[in-house]
DOMI-669562 format. One record per residue (C-alpha): x, y, z. Coordinates in steps of 0.5 Angstrom, whole numbers, padded with zeros to 4 digits, always signed. Layout:
XYZ/...
This chain:
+0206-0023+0173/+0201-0019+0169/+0206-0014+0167/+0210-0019+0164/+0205-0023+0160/+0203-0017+0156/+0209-0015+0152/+0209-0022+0150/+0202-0021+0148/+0205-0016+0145/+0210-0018+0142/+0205-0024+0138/+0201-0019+0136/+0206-0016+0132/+0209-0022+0130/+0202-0024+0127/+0201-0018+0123/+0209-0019+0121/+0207-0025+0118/+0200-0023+0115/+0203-0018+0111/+0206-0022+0105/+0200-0026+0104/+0197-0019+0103/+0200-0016+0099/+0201-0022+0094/+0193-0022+0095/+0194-0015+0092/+0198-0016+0087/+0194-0022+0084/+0189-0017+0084/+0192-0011+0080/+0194-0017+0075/+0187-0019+0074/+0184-0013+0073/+0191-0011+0068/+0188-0018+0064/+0181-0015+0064/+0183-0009+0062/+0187-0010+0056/+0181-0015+0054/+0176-0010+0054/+0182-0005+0050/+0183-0011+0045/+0175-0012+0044/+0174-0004+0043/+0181-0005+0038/+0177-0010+0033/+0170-0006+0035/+0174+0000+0032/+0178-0004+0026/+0170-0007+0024/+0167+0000+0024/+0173+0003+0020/+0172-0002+0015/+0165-0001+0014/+0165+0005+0013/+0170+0005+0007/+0166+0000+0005/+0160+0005+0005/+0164+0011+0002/+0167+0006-0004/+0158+0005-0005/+0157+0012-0005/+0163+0014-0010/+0160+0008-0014/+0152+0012-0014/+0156+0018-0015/+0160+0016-0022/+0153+0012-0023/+0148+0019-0022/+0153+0023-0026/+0154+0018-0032/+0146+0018-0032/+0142+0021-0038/+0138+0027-0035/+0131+0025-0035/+0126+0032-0035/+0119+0032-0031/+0114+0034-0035/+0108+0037-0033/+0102+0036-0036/+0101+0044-0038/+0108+0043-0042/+0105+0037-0045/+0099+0040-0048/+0103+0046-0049/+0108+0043-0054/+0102+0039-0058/+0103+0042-0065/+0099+0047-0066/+0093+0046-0071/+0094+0051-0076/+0088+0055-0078/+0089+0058-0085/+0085+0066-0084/+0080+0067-0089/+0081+0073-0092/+0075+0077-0094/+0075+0080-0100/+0074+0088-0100/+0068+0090-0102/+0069+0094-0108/+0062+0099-0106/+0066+0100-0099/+0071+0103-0096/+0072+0106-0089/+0065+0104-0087/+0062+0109-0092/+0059+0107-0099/+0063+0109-0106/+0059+0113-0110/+0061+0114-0117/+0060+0120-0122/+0054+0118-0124/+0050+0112-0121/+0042+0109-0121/+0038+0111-0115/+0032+0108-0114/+0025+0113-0112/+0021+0110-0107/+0014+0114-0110/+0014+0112-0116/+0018+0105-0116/+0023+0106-0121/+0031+0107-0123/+0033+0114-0124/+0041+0115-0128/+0043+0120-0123/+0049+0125-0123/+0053+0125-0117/+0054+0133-0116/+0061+0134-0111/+0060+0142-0114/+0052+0142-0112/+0049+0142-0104/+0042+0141-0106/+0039+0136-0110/+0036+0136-0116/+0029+0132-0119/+0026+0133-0126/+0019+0136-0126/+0015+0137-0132/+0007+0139-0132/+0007+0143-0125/+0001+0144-0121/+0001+0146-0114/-0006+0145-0111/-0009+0144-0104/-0009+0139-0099/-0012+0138-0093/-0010+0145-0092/-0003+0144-0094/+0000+0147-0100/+0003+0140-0105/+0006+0140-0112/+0004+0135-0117/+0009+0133-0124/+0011+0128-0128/+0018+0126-0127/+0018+0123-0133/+0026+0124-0137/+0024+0123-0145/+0031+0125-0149/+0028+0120-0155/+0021+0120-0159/+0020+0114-0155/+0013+0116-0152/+0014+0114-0145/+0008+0113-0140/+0008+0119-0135/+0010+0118-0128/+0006+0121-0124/+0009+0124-0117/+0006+0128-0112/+0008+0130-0105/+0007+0136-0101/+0011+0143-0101/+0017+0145-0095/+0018+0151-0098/+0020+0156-0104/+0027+0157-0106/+0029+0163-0112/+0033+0160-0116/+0038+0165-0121/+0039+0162-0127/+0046+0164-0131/+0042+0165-0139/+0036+0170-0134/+0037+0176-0129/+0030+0173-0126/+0030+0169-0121/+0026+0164-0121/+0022+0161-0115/+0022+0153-0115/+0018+0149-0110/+0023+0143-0106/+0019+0137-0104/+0022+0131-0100/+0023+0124-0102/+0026+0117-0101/+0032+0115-0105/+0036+0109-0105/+0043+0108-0107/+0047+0102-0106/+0046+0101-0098/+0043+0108-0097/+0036+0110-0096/+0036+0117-0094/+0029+0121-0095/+0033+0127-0099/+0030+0133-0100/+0029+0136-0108/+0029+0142-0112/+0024+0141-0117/+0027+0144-0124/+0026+0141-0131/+0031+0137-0133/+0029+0134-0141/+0034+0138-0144/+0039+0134-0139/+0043+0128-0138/+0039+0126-0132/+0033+0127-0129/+0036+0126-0122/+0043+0130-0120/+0044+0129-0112/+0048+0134-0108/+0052+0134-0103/+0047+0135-0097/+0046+0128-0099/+0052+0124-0099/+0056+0128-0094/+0057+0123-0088/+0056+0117-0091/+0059+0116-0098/+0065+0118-0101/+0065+0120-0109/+0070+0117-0114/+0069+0121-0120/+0073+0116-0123/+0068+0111-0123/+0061+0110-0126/+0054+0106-0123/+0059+0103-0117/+0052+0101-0114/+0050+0097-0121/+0042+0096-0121/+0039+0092-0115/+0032+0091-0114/+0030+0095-0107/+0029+0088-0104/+0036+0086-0105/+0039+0092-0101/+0039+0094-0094/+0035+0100-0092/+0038+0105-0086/
């Protein structure tokens, strides 16, 4: 009995399963269908997502090419810095003042005509002197001579006074110690003759030098004084074109050396 039931048993298995399958299969194909329509839903929603963006970004380039027209059509404004402000501030115009040239001057050296006033501090008084290009030692008028004795010291004592009038002018008396004897030939004499030299102060222009003289007398000259060359070498330049460059000034007006 039992070996007869089974196949029957068997047989509504089968038969069972038999009809389940079509349910199945419907369940299945409802469900690919589902899932199709969820599909082409979310494809359409990404569709309009990408059509938007496409959209906005040609609304973007049509902005970006509008500003680009815009900077280019634009005036070009420079920044300017403070420095180049002040920079290119017209610049006051400062007229130079020229100064004058000096007349007495030239190269840093004082201009000496060929005959010029100087100025003996001993005895206080202008002298017209001959600026001497040829001479090297200088010269000073003496009349009345006399050499005597001071303090152990051999001195010279002379009037320096230049009369080629009959005025009668007072006598300046000059005194001064002696540095040395010096022989002198004279072309009108075969005979030496020996003369003192001294040292005195001399102001010429802007100069004041202490110049050393031979003393000679000088009356049957044109001056009383002539200056040689160890005395403007150096420091003054001569135009024997020219005369009394210095002029005349009082000593307090001059700049002493």
């Amino acid at each position: 009995m039992l070996r007869r039931s089974f196949p029957l048993l068997a047989l509504a298995l089968l038969s069972g399963c038999a009809l389940n399958q079509p349910e199945q299969h419907q369940k299945t194909l409802q469900a690919i269908s589902a899932m199709e329509v969820n599909v082409n839903s979310q494809l359409l929603t990404m569709s309009d997502q990408i059509d938007q963006q496409n959209e906005h970004i040609a609304n973007l380039e049509k902005e970006l090419l509008s500003l680009s027209e815009g900077v280019n059509n634009a005036p070009i404004r420079t920044i300017i810095q403070p420095q180049q402000i002040e920079a290119e501030k017209p610049k006051k115009v400062v007229p130079i003042q020229m100064e004058a040239p000096n007349p007495k001057l030239a190269h840093g050296k004082a201009i000496l005509g060929e005959e010029e006033w100087v100025w003996l501090d001993s005895v206080q008084s202008h002298f017209k002197a001959r600026i001497d290009t040829g001479a090297t030692t200088s010269s000073l008028n003496a009349v009345e001579l006399q050499v005597f004795e001071r303090n152990g010291k051999e001195w010279v004592r002379f009037n320096l006074n230049h009369q080629l009038t009959d005025v009668v002018e007072e006598p300046e008396i000059f005194e001064a110690p002696v540095l040395r004897w010096v022989k002198i030939r004279q072309s009108t004499s075969q005979e030496a003759v020996r003369r003192p030299v001294i040292e005195a102060w001399v102001q010429l222009g802007s100069l004041h030098e202490k110049a050393q003289f031979t003393l000679a007398d000088r009356t049957q000259m044109t001056y009383p004084v002539l200056l040689g060359r160890e005395f403007f070498k150096d420091i003054a330049l001569v135009d024997v074109g020219k005369k009394y460059v210095q002029g005349k000034d009082e000593p307090e007006q001059l700049t002493l050396r």
